[in-house]
C-alpha positions in Angstrom: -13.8 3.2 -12.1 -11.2 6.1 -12.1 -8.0 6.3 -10.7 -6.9 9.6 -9.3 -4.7 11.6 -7.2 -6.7 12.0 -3.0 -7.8 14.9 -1.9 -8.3 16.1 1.5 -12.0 15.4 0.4 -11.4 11.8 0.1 -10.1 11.6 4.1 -13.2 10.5 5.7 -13.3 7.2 2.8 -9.6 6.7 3.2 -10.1 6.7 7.2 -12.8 4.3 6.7 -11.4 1.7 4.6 -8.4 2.1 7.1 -10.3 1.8 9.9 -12.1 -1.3 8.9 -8.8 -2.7 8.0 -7.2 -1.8 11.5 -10.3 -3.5 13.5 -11.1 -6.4 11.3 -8.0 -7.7 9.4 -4.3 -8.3 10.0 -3.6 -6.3 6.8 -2.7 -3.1 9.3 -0.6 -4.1 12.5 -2.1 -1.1 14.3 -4.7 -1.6 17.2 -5.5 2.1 17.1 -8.4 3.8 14.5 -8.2 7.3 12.9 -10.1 10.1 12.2 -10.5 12.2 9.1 -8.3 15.1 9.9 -5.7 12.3 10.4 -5.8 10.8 7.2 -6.1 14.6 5.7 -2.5 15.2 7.0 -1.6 11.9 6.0 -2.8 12.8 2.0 -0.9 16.5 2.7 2.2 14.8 4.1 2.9 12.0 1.5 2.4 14.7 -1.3 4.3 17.7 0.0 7.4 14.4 0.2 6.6 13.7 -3.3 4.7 10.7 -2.7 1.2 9.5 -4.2 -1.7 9.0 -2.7 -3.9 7.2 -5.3 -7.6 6.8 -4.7 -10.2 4.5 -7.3 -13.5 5.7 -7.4 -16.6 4.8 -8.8 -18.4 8.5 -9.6 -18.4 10.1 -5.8 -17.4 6.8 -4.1 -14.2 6.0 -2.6 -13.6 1.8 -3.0 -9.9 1.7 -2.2 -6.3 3.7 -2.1 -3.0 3.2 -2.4 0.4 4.8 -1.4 4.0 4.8 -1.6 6.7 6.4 0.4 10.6 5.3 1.3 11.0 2.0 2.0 13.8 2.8 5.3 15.3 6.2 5.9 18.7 5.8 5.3 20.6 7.3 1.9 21.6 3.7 0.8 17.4 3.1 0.2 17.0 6.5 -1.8 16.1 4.6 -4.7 13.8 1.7 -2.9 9.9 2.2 -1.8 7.4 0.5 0.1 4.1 0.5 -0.7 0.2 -0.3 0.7 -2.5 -0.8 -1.3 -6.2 -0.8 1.0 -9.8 -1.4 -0.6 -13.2 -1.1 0.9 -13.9 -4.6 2.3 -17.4 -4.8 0.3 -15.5 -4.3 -3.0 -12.7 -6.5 -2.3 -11.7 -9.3 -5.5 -13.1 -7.1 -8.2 -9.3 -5.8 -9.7 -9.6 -2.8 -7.8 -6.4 -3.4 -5.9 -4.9 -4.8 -8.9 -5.7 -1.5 -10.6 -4.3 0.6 -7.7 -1.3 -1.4 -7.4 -0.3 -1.3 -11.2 -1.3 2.5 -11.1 1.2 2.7 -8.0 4.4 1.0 -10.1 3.6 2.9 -12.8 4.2 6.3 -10.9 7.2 4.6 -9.3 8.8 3.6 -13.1 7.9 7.4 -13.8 9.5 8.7 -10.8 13.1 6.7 -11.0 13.1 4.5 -8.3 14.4 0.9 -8.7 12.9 -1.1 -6.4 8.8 -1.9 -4.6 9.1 -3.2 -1.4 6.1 -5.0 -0.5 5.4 -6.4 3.1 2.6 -8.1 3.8 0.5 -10.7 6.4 1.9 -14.4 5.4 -1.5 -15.3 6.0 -3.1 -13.3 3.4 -3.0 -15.5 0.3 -4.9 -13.1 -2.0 -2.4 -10.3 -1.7 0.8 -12.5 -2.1 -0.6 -14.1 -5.5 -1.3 -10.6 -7.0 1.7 -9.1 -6.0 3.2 -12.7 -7.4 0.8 -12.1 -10.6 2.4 -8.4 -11.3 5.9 -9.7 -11.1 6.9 -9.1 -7.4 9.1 -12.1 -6.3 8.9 -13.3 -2.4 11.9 -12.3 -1.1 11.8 -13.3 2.9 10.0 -14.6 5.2 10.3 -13.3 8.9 8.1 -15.4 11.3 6.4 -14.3 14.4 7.8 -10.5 14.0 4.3 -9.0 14.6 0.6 -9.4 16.7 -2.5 -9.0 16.4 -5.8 -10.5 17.7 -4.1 -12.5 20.3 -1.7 -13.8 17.8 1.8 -13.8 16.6 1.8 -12.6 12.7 4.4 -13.9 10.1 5.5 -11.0 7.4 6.5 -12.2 3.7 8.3 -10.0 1.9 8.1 -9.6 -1.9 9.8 -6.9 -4.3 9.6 -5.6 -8.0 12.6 -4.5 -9.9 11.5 -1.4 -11.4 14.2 -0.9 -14.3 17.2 -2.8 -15.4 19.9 0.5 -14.4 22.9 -2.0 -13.7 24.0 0.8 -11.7 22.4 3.7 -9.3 
């Protein structure tokens, strides 16, 4: 498997995975799908900002990607970023989003920022304990603040301190 920067090549996998995630999971709080060109501007966007869009591939195959970008849009957050890690649902439990995910911090560290946000589903176990497992701490806990599927959707948060900078 190879970690590398997307392409607008790599829209229509991206989409996919995204896709899947919006219609079968709570991992996406969106009801709506997207289309290639979407994603496309998506991968252009993020990167003309400065912002990675990481995809792992095995040879031609897209099996997951990952992204950062600012965590709110105020000044006072400058230094903070959320992140989302998504990976083909066939190929899901195999380190891929580990991988992503450790590849994402490490361009964060490299880039100066001091803090990964992470939010994510309360529900989904899997995510919290790797997040947990690469030294994100939970954070909060902010019940019923989303829905999906007919249902109201808790969010925990977790966050990694990137450096020890006592100060900004």
């Amino acid at each position: 498997m190879q970690i590398r920067n997307a392409t607008a090549e790599d829209a229509a996998a991206i989409a996919a995975i995204y896709n899947d995630a919006v219609m079968n999971s709570t991992a996406i709080w969106n009801d709506v799908t997207v289309d290639a060109a979407n994603r496309a501007h998506w991968i252009d966007d993020r990167q003309a900002q400065g912002f990675p869009v990481l995809v792992a591939c095995d040879g031609a195959n897209v099996l997951g990607y990952a992204s950062f970008g600012p965590f709110r849009a105020f000044d006072g957050y400058k230094m903070t970023v959320e992140h989302s890690v998504y990976v083909d649902a066939a190929r899901r439990g195999g380190g891929i989003g580990r991988a992503l995910l450790q590849a994402l911090i490490e361009r964060a560290r490299e880039a100066g920022f001091h803090v990964m946000v992470a939010a994510v589903e309360a529900g989904n176990t899997g995510s919290i304990r790797l997040h947990e497992a690469l030294g994100f701490e939970r954070t909060g806990f902010m019940p019923q603040v989303g829905q999906k599927f007919g249902r109201w959707l808790d969010l925990a948060m977790l966050q990694l301190r990137l450096d020890e900078r006592e100060a900004p």
